[in-house]
PQR file of N, CA, C, O and H, with PARSE charges and radii, in Angstrom:
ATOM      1  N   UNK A   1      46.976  88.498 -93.981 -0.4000 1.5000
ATOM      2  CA  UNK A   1      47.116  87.481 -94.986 -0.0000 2.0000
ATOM      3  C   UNK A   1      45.939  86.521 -94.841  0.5500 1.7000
ATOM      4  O   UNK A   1      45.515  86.451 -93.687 -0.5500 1.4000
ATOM      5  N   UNK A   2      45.507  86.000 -95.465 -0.4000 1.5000
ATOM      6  CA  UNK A   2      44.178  85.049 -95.801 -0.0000 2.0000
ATOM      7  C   UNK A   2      45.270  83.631 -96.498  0.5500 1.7000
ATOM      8  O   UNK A   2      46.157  83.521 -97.345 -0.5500 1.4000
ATOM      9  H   UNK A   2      45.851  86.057 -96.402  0.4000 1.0000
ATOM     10  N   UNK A   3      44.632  82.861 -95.662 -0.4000 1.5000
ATOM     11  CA  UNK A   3      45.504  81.615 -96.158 -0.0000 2.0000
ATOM     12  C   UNK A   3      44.283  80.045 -96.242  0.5500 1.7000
ATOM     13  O   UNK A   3      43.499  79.655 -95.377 -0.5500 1.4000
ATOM     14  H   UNK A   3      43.911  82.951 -94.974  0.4000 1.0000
ATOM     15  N   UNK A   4      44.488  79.627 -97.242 -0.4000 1.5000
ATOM     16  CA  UNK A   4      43.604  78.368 -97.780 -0.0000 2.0000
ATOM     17  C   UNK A   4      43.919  76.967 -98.028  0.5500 1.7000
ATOM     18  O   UNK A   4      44.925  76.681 -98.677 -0.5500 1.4000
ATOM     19  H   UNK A   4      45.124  79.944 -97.945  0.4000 1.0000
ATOM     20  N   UNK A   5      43.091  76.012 -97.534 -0.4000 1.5000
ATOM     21  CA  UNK A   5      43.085  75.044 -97.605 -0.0000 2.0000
ATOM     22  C   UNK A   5      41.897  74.337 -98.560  0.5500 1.7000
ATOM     23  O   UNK A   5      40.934  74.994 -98.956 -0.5500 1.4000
ATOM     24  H   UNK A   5      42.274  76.245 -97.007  0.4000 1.0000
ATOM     25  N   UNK A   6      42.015  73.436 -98.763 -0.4000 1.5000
ATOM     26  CA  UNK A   6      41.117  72.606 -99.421 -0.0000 2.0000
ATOM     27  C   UNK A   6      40.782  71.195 -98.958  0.5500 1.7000
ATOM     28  O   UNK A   6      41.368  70.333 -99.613 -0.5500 1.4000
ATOM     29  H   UNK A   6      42.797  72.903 -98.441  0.4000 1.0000
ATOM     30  N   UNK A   7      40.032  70.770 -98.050 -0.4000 1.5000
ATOM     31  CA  UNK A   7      39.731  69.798 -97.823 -0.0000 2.0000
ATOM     32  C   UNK A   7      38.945  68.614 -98.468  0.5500 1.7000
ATOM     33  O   UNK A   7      37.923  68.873 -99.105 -0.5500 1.4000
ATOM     34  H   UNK A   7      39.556  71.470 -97.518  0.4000 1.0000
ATOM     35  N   UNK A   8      39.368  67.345 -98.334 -0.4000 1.5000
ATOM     36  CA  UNK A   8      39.098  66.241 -99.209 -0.0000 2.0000
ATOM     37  C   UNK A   8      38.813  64.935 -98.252  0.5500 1.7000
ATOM     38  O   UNK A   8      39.598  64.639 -97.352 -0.5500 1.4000
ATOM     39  H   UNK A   8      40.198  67.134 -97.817  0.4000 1.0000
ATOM     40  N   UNK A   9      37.703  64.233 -98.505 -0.4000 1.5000
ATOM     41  CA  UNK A   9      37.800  62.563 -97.802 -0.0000 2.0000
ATOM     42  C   UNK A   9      36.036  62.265 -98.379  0.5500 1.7000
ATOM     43  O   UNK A   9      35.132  63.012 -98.752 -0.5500 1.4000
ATOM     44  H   UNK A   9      37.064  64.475 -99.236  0.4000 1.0000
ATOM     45  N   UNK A  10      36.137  61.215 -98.255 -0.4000 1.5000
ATOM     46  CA  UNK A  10      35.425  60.686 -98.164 -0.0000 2.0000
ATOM     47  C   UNK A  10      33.446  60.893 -97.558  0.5500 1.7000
ATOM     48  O   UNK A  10      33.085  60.983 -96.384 -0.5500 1.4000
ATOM     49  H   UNK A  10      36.871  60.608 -97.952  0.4000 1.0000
ATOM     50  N   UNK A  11      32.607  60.912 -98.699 -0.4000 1.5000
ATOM     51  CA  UNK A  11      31.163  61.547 -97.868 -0.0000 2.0000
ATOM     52  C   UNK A  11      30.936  60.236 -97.017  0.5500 1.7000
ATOM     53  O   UNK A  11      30.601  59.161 -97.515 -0.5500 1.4000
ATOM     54  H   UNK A  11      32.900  60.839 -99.652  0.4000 1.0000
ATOM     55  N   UNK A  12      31.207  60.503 -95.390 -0.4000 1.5000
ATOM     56  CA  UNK A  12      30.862  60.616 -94.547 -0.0000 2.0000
ATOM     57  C   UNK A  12      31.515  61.057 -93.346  0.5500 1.7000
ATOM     58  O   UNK A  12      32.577  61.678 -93.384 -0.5500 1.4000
ATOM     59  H   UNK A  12      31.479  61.377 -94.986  0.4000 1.0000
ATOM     60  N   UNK A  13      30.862  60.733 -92.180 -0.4000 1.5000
ATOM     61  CA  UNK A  13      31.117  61.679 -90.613 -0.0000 2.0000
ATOM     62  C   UNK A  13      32.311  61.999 -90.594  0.5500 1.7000
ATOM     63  O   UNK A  13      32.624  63.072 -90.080 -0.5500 1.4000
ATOM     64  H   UNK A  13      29.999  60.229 -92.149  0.4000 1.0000
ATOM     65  N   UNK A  14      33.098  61.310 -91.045 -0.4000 1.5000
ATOM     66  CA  UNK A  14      34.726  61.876 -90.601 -0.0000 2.0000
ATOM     67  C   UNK A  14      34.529  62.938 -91.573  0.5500 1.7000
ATOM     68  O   UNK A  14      34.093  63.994 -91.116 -0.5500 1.4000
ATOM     69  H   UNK A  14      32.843  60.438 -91.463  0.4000 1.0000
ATOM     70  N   UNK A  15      34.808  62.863 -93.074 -0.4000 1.5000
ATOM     71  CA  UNK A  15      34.301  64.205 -93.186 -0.0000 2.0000
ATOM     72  C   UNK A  15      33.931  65.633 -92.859  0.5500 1.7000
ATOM     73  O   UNK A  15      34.661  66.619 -92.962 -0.5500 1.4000
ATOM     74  H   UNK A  15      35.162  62.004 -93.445  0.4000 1.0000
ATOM     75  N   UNK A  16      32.596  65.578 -92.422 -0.4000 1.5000
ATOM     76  CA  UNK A  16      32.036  66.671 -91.940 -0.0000 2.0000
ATOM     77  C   UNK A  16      32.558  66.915 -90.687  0.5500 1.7000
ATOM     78  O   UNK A  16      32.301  67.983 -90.131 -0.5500 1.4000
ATOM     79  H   UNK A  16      32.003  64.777 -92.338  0.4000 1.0000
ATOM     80  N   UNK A  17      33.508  65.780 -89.968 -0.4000 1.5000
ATOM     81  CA  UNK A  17      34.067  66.401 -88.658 -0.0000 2.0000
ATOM     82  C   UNK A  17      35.011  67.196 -89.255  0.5500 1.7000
ATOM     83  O   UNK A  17      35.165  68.396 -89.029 -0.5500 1.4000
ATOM     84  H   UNK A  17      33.717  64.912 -90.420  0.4000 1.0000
ATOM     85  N   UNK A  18      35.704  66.458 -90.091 -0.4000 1.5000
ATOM     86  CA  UNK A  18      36.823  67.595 -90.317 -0.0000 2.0000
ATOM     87  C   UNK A  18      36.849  69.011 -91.130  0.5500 1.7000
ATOM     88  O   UNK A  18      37.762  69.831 -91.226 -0.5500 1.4000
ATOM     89  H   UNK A  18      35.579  65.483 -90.275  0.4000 1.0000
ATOM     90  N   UNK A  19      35.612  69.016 -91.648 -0.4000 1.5000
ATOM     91  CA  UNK A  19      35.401  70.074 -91.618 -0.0000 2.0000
ATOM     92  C   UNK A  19      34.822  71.394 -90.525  0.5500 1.7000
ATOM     93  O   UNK A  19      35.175  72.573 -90.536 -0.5500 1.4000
ATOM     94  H   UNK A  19      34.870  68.350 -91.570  0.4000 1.0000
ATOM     95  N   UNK A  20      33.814  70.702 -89.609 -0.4000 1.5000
ATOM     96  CA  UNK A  20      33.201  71.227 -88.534 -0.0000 2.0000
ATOM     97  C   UNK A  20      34.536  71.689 -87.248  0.5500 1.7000
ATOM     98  O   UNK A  20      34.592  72.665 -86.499 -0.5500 1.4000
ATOM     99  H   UNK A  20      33.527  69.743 -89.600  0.4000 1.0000
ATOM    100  N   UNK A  21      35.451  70.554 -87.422 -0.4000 1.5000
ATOM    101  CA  UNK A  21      36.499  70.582 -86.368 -0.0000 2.0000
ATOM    102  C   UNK A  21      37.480  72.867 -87.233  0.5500 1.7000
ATOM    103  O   UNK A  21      37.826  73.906 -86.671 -0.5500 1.4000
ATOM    104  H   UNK A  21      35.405  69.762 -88.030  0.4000 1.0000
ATOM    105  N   UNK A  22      37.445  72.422 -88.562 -0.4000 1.5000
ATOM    106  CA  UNK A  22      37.786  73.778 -89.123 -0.0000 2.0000
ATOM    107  C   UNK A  22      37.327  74.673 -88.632  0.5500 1.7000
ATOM    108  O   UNK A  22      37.967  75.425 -87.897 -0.5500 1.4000
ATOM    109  H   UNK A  22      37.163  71.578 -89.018  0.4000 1.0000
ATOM    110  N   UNK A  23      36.153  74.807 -88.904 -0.4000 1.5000
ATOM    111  CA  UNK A  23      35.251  76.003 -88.631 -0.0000 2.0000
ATOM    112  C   UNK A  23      35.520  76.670 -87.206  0.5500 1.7000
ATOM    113  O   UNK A  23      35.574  77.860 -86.893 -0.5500 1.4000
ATOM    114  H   UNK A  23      35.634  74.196 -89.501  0.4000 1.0000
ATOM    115  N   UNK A  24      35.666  75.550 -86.474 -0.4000 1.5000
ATOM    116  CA  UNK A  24      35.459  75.658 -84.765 -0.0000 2.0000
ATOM    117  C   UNK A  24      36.702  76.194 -84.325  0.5500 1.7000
ATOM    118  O   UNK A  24      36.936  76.695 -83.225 -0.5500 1.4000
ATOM    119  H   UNK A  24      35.622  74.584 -86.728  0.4000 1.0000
ATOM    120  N   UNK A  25      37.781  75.984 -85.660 -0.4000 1.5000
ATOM    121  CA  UNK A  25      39.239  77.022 -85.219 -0.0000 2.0000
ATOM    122  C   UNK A  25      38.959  78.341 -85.917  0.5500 1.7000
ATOM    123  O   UNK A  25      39.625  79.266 -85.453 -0.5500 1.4000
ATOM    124  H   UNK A  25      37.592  75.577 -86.554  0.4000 1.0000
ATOM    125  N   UNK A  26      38.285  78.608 -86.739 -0.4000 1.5000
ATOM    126  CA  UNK A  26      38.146  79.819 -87.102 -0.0000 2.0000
ATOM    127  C   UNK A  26      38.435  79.867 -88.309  0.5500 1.7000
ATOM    128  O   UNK A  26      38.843  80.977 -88.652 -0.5500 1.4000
ATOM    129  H   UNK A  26      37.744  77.857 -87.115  0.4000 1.0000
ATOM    130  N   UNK A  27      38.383  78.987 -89.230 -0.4000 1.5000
ATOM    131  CA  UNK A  27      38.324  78.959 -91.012 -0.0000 2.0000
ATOM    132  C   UNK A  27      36.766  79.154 -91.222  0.5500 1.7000
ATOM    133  O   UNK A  27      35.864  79.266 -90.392 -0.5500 1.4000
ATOM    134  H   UNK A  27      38.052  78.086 -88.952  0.4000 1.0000
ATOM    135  N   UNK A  28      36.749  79.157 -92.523 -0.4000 1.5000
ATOM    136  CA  UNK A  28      35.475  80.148 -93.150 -0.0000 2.0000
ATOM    137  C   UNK A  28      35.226  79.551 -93.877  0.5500 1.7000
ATOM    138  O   UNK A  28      36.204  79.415 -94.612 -0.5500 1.4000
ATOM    139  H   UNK A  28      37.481  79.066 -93.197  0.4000 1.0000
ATOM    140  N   UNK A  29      34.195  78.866 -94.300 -0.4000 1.5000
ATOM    141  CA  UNK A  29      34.153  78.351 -95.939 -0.0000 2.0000
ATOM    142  C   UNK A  29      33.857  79.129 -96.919  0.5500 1.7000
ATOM    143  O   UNK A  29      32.946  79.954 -96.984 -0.5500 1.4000
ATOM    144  H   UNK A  29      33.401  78.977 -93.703  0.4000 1.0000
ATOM    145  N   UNK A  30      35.039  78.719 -98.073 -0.4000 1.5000
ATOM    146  CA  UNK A  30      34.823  79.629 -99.339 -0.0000 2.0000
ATOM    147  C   UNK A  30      33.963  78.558-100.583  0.5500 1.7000
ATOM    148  O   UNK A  30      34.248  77.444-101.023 -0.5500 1.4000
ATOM    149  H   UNK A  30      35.779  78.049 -98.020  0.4000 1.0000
ATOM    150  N   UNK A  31      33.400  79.025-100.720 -0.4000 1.5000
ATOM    151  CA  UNK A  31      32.170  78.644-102.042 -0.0000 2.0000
ATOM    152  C   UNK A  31      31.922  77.017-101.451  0.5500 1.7000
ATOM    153  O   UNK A  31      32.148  76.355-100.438 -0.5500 1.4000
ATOM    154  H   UNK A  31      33.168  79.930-100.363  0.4000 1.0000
ATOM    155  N   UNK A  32      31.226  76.849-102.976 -0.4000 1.5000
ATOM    156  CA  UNK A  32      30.377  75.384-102.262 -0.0000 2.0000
ATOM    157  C   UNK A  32      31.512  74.312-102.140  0.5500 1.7000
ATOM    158  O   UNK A  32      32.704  74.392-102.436 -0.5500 1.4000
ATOM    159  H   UNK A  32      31.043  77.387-103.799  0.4000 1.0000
ATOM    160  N   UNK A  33      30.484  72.876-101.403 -0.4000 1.5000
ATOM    161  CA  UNK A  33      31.596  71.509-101.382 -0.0000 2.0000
ATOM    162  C   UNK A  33      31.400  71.541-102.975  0.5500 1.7000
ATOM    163  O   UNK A  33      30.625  72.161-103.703 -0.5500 1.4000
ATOM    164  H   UNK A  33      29.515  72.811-101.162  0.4000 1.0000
ATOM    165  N   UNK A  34      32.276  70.749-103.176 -0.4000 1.5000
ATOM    166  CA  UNK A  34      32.601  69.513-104.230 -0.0000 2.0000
ATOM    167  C   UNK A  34      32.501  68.085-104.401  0.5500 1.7000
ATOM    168  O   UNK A  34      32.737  67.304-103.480 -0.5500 1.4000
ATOM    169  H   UNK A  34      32.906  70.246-102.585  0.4000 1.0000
ATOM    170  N   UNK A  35      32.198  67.768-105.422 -0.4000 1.5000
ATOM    171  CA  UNK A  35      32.107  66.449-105.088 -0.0000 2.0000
ATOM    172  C   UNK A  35      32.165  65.429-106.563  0.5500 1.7000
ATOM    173  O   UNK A  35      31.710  65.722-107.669 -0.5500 1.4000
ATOM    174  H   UNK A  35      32.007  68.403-106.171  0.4000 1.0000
ATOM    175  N   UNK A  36      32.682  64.510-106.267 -0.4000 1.5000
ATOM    176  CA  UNK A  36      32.868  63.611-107.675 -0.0000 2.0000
ATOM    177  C   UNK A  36      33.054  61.964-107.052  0.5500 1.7000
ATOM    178  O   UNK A  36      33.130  61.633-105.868 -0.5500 1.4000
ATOM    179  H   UNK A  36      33.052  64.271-105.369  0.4000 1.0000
ATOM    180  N   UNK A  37      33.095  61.118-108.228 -0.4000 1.5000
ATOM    181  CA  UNK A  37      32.468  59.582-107.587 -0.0000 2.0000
ATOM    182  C   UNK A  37      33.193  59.056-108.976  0.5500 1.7000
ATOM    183  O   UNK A  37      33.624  59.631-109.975 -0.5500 1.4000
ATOM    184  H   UNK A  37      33.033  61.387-109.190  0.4000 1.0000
ATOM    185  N   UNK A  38      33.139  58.116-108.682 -0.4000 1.5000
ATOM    186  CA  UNK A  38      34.016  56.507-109.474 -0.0000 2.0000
ATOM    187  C   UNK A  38      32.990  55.105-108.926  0.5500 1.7000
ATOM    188  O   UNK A  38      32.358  54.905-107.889 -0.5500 1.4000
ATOM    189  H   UNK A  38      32.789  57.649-107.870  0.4000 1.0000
ATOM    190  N   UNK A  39      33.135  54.544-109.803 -0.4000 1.5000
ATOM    191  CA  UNK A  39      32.197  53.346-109.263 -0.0000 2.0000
ATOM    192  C   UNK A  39      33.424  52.225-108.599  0.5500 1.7000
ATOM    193  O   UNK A  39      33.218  51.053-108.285 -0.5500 1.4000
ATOM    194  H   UNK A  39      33.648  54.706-110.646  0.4000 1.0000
ATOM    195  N   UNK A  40      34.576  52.894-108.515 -0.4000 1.5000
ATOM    196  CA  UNK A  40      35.333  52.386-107.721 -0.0000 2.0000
ATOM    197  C   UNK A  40      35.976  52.775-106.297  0.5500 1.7000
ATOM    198  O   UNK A  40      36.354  51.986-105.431 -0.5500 1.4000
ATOM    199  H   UNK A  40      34.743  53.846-108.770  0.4000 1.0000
ATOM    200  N   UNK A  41      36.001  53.862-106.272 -0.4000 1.5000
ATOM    201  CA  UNK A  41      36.336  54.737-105.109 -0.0000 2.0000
ATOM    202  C   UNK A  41      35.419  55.389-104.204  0.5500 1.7000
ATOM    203  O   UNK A  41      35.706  55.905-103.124 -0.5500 1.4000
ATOM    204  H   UNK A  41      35.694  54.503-106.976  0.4000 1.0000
ATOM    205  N   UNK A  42      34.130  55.303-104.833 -0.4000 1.5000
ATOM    206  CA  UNK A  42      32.858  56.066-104.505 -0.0000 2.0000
ATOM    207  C   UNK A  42      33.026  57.351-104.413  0.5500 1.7000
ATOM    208  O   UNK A  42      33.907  57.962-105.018 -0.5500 1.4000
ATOM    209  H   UNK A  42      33.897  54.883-105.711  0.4000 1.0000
ATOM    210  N   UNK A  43      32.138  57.893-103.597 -0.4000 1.5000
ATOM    211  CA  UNK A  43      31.663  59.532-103.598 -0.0000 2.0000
ATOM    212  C   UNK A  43      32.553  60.381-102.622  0.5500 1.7000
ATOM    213  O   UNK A  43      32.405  60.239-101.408 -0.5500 1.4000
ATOM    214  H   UNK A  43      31.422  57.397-103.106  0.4000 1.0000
ATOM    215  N   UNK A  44      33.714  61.491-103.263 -0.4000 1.5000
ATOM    216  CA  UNK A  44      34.613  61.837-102.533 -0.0000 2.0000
ATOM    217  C   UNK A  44      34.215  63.519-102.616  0.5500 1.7000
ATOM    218  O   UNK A  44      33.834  64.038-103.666 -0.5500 1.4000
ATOM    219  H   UNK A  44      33.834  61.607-104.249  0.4000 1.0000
ATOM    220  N   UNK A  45      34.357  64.195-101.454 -0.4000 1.5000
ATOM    221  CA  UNK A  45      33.657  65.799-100.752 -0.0000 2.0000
ATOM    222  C   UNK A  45      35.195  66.184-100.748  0.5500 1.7000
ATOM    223  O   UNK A  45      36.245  65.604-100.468 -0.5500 1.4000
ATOM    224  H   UNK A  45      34.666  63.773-100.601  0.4000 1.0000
ATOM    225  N   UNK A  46      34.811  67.483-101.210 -0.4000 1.5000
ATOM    226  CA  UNK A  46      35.967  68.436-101.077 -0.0000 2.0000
ATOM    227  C   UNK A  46      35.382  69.887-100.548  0.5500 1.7000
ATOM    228  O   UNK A  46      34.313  70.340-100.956 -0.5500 1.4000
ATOM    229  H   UNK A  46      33.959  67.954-101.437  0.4000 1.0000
ATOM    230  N   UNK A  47      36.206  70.543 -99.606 -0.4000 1.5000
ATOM    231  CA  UNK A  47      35.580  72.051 -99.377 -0.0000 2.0000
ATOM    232  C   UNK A  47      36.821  72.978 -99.201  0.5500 1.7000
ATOM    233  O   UNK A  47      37.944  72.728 -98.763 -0.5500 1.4000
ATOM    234  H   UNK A  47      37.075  70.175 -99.274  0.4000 1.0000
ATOM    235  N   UNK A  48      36.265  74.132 -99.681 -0.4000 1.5000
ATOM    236  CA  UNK A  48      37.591  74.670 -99.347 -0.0000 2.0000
ATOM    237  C   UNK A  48      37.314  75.488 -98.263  0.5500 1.7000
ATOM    238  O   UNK A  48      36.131  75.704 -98.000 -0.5500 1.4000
ATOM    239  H   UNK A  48      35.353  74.336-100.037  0.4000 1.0000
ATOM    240  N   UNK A  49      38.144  75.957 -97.621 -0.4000 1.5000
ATOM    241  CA  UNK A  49      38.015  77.019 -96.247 -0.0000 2.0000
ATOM    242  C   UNK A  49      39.340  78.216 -96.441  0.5500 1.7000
ATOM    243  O   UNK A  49      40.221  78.226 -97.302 -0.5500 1.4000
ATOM    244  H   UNK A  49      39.105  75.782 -97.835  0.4000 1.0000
ATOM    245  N   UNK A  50      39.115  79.124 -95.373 -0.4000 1.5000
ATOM    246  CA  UNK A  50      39.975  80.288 -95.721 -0.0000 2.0000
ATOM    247  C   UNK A  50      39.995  80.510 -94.274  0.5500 1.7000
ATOM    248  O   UNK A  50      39.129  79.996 -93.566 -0.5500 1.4000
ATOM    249  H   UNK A  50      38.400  79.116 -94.674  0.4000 1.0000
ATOM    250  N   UNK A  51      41.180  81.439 -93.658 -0.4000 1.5000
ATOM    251  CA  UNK A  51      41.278  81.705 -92.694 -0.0000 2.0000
ATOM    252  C   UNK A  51      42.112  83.090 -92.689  0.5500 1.7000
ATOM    253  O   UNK A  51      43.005  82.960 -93.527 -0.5500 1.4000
ATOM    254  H   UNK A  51      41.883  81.856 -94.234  0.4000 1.0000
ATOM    255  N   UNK A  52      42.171  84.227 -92.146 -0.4000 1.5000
ATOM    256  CA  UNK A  52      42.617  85.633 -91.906 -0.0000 2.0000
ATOM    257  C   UNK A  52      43.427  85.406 -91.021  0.5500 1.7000
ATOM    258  O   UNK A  52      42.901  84.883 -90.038 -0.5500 1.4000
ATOM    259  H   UNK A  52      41.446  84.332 -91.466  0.4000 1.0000
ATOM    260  N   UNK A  53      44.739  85.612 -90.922 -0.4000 1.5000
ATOM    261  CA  UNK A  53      45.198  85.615 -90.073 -0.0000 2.0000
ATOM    262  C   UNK A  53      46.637  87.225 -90.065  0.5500 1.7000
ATOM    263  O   UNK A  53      47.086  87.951 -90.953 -0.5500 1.4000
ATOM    264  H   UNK A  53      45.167  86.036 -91.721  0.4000 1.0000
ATOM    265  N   UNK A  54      46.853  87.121 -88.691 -0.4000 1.5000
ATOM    266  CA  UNK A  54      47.740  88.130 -88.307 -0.0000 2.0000
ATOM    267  C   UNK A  54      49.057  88.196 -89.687  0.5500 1.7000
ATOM    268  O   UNK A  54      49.715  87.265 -90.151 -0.5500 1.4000
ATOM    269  H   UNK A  54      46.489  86.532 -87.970  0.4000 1.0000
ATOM    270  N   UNK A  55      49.072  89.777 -90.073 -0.4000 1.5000
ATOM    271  CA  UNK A  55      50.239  89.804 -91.128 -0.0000 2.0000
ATOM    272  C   UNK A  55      51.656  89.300 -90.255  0.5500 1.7000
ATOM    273  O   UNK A  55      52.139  89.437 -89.131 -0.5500 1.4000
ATOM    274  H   UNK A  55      48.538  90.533 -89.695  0.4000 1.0000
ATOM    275  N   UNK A  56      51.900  88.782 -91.257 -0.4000 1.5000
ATOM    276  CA  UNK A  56      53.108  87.857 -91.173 -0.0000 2.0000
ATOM    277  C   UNK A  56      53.559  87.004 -92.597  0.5500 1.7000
ATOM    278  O   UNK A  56      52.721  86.443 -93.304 -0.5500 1.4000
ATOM    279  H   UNK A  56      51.507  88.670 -92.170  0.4000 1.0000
ATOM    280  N   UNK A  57      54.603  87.005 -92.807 -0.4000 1.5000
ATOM    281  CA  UNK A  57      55.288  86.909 -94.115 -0.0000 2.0000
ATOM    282  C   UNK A  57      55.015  84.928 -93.880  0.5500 1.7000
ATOM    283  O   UNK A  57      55.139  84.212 -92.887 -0.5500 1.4000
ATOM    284  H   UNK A  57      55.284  87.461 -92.233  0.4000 1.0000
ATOM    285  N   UNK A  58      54.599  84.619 -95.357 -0.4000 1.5000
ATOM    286  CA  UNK A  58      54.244  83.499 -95.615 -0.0000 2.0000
ATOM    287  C   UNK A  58      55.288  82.498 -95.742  0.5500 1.7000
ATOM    288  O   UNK A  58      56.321  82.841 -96.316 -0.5500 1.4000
ATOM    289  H   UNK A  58      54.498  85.201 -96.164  0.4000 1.0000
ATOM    290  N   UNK A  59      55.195  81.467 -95.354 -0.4000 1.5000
ATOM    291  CA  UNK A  59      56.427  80.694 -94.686 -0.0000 2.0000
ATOM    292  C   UNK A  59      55.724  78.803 -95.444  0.5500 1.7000
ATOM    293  O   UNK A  59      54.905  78.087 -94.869 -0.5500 1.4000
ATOM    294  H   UNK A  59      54.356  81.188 -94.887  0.4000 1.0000
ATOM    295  N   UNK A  60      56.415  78.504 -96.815 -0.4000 1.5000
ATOM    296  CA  UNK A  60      55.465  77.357 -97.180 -0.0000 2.0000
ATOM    297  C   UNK A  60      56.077  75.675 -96.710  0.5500 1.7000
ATOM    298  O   UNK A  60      55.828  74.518 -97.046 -0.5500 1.4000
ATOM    299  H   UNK A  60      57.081  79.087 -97.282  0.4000 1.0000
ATOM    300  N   UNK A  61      57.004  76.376 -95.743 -0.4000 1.5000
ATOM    301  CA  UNK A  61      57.330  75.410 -94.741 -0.0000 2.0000
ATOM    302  C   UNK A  61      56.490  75.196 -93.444  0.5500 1.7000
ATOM    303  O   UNK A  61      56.399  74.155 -92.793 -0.5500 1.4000
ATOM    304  H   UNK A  61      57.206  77.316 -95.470  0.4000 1.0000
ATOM    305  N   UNK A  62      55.964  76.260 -93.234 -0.4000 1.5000
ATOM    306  CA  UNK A  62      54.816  76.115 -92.100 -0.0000 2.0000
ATOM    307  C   UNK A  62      53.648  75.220 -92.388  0.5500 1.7000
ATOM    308  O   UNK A  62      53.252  74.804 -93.477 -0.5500 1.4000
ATOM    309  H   UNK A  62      56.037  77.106 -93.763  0.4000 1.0000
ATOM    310  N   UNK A  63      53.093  74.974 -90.952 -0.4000 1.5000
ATOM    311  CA  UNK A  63      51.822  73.726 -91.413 -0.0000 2.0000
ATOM    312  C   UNK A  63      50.856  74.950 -91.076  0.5500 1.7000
ATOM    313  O   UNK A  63      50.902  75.872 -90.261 -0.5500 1.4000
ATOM    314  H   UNK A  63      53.415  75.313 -90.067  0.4000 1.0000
ATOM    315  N   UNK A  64      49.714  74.437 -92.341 -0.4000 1.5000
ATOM    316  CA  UNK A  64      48.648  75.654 -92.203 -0.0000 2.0000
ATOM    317  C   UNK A  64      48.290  75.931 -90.709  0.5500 1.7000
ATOM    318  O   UNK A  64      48.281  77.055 -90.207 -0.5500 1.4000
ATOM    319  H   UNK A  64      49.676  73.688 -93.003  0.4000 1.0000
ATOM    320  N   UNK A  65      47.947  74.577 -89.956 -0.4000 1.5000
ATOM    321  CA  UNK A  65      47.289  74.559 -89.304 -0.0000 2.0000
ATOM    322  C   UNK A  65      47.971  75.274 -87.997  0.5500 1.7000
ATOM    323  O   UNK A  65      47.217  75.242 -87.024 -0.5500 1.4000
ATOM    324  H   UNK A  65      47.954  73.664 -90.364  0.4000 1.0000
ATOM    325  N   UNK A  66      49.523  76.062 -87.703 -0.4000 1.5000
ATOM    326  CA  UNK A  66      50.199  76.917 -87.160 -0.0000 2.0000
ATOM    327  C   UNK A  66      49.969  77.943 -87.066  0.5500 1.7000
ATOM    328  O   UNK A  66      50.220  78.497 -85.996 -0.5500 1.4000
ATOM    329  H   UNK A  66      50.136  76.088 -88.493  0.4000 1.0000
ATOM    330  N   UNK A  67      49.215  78.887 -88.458 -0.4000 1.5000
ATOM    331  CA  UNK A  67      48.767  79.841 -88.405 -0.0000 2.0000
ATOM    332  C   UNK A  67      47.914  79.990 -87.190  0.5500 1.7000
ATOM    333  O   UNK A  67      47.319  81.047 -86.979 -0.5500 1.4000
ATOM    334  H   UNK A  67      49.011  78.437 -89.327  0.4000 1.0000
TER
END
């Protein structure tokens, strides 16, 4: 099963940690960041990631991050 997240915050370091912190468990990034801005909220990054994991019947009570 391949299971996905989409990550969202704010462009900067926390950010890219939390994405880098992904990677370093073994998610994948699927296609490019994202990104959109408000002259009120400023400039907000989105990425999505994917991860393969062992078959096992999908459970949408589980936290992704269990897999």
């Amino acid at each position: 099963m391949i299971i996905y997240r989409f990550l969202t915050g704010d462009d900067d370091a926390k950010f890219c940690h939390k994405v880098t912190k992904a990677l370093s468990e073994g998610w994948q990034l699927q296609g490019d960041p994202q990104y959109t801005g408000s002259p009120i909220s400023g400039l907000r990054c989105g990425q999505a990631v994917t991860k393969k994991v062992e078959d096992q019947p999908y459970d949408k009570d589980k936290k992704l991050s269990e897999y």
